[in-house]
C-alpha positions as CSV (number, residue, x, y, z in Angstrom):
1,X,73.9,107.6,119.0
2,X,75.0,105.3,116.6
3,X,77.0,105.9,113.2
4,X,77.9,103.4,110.9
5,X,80.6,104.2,108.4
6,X,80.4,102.5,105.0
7,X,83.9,101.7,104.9
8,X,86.7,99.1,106.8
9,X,89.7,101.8,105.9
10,X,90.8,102.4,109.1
11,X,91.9,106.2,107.8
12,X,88.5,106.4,106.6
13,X,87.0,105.3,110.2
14,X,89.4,107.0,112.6
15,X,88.8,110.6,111.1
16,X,84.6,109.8,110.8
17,X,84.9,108.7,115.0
18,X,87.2,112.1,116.0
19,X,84.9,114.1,114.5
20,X,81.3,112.6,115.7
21,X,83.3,112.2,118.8
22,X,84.1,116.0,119.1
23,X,80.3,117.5,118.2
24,X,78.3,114.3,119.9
25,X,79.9,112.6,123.0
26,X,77.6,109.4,123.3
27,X,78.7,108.6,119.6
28,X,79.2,104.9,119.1
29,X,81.0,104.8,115.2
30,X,80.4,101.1,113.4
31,X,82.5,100.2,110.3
32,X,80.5,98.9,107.7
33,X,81.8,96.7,105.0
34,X,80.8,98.4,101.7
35,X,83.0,96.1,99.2
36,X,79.9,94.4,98.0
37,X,78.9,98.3,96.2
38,X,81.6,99.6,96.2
39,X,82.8,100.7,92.7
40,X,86.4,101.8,91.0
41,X,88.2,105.1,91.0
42,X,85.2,107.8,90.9
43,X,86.2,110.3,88.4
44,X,84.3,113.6,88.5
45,X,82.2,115.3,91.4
46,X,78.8,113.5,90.9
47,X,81.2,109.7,90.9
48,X,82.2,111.1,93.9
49,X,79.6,112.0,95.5
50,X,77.3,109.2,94.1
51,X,79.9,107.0,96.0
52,X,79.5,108.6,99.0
53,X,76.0,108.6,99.0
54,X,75.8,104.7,98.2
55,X,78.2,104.0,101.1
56,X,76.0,106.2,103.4
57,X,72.6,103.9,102.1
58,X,74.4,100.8,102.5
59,X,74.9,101.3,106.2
60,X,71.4,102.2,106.9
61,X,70.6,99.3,105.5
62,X,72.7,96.7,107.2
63,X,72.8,98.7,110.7
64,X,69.9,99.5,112.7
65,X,71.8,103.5,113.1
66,X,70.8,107.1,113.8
67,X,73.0,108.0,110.8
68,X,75.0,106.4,107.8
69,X,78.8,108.3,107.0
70,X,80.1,107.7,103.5
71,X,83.5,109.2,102.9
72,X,84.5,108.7,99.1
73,X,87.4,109.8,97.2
74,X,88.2,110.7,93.9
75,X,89.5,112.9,91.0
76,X,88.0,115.6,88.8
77,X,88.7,117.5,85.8
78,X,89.7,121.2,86.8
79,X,89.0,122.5,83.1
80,X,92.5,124.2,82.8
81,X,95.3,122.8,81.3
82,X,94.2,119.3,81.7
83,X,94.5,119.3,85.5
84,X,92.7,117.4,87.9
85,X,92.1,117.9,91.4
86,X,92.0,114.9,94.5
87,X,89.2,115.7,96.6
88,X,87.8,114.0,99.3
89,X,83.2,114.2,100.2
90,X,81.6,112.8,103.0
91,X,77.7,112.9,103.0
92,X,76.0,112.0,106.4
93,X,72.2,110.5,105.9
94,X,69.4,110.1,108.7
95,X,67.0,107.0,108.8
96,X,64.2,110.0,107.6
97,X,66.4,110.6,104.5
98,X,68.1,113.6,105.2
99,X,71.4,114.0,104.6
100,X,74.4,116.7,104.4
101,X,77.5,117.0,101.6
102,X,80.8,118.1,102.9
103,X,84.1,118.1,101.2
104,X,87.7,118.1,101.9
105,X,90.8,120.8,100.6
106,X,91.6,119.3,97.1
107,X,95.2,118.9,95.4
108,X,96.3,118.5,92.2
109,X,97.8,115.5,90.9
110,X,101.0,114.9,88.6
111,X,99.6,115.2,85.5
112,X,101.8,112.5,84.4
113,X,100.1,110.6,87.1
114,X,96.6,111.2,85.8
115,X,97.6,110.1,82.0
116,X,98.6,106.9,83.2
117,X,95.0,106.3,85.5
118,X,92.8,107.6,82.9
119,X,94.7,105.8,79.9
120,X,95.2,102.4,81.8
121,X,92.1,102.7,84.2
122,X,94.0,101.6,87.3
123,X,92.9,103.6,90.7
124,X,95.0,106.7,92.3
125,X,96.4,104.5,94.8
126,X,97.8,102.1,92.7
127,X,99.9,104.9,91.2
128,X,100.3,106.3,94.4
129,X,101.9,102.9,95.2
130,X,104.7,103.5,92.6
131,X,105.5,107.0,93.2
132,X,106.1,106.8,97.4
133,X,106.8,102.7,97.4
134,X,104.2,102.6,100.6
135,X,101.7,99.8,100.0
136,X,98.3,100.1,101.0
137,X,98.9,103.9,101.4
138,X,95.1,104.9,101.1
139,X,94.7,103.2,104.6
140,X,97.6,104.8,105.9
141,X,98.7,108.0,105.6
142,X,97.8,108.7,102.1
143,X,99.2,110.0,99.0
144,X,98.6,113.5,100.3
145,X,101.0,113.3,102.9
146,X,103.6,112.4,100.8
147,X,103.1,115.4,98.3
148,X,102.8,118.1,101.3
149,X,105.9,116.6,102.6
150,X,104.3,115.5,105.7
151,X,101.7,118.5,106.7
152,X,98.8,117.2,105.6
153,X,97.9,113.7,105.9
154,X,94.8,111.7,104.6
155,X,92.4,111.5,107.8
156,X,93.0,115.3,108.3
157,X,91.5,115.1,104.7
158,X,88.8,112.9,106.2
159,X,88.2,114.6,109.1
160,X,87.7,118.0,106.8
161,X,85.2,116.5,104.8
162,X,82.7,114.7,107.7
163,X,83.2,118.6,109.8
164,X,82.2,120.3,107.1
165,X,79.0,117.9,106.0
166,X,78.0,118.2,109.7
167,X,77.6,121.7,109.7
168,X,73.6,121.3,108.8
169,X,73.2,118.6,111.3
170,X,74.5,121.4,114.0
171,X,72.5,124.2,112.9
172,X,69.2,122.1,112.2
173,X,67.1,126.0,112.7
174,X,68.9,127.2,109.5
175,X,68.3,123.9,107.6
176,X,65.8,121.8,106.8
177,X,66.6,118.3,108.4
């Protein structure tokens, strides 16, 4: 079985490979360069997943696999107090257009931290950057880590999100796939 990954974050395709790895032994995981469509911080659930969606397309397109991964990130307005929530989706798509939606545990971001993303337009890692000093932290441990002091780091967050959109693909009787 082949999975491409719409992605060259290694966080991104280390958690996508445990996981098909740990359901579907014969799993052979493909990175997939997706800079050509991929777009800025997604803001809100539908950016998110839209972005997930497009990465998962993308491979299908440029790899001749049984199944496209996108794994996006972003933020979303909570409603309350003018939080907003990082949140991590993966959606898995089939060559016959399937596909599954899974998501990660969300946090909540500085709001301080937020002001300065949505009023300067900058993504979350770029902030994140600042805050922890660690360059390139999206492809490392993530911001994540830093904030739950080391318990929680970003490919569990990836890992979360590709389990739980796989959970149609191992029940197909209960869903329609």
């Amino acid at each position: 079985m082949l999975v491409a990954v719409g992605t060259k974050n290694p966080v991104k395709v280390q958690g996508v490979k445990k996981v098909f790895m740990e359901f579907f032994r014969d799993a052979e995981v493909r990175e997939v360069d997706t800079s050509p469509i991929t777009k800025p911080q997604p803001i809100g659930i539908d950016q998110i997943i839209e972005g997930a969606m497009e990465r998962a397309e993308y491979c299908l397109t440029h790899e001749n696999a049984d199944f496209g991964v996108g794994v996006e990130a972003g933020i979303f307005p909570l409603g309350i107090h003018s939080s907003y929530l990082n949140q991590q989706y993966a959606v898995i798509l089939d060559r016959n257009a399937s596909f599954s939606v899974g998501s990660s545990l969300g946090f909540m971001l500085p709001s301080s931290l937020v002001d300065k993303l949505l009023s300067e337009g900058r993504e979350l890692e770029h902030y994140a950057t600042e805050l922890t000093g660690v360059k390139n932290i999206g492809d490392k441990e993530g911001f994540v880590y830093h904030l739950t002091r080391g318990t929680v780091s970003r490919v569990a967050l990836v890992e979360q999100c590709v389990r739980a959109a796989l959970v149609p693909w191992l029940n197909k009787s209960l869903y329609r796939l």
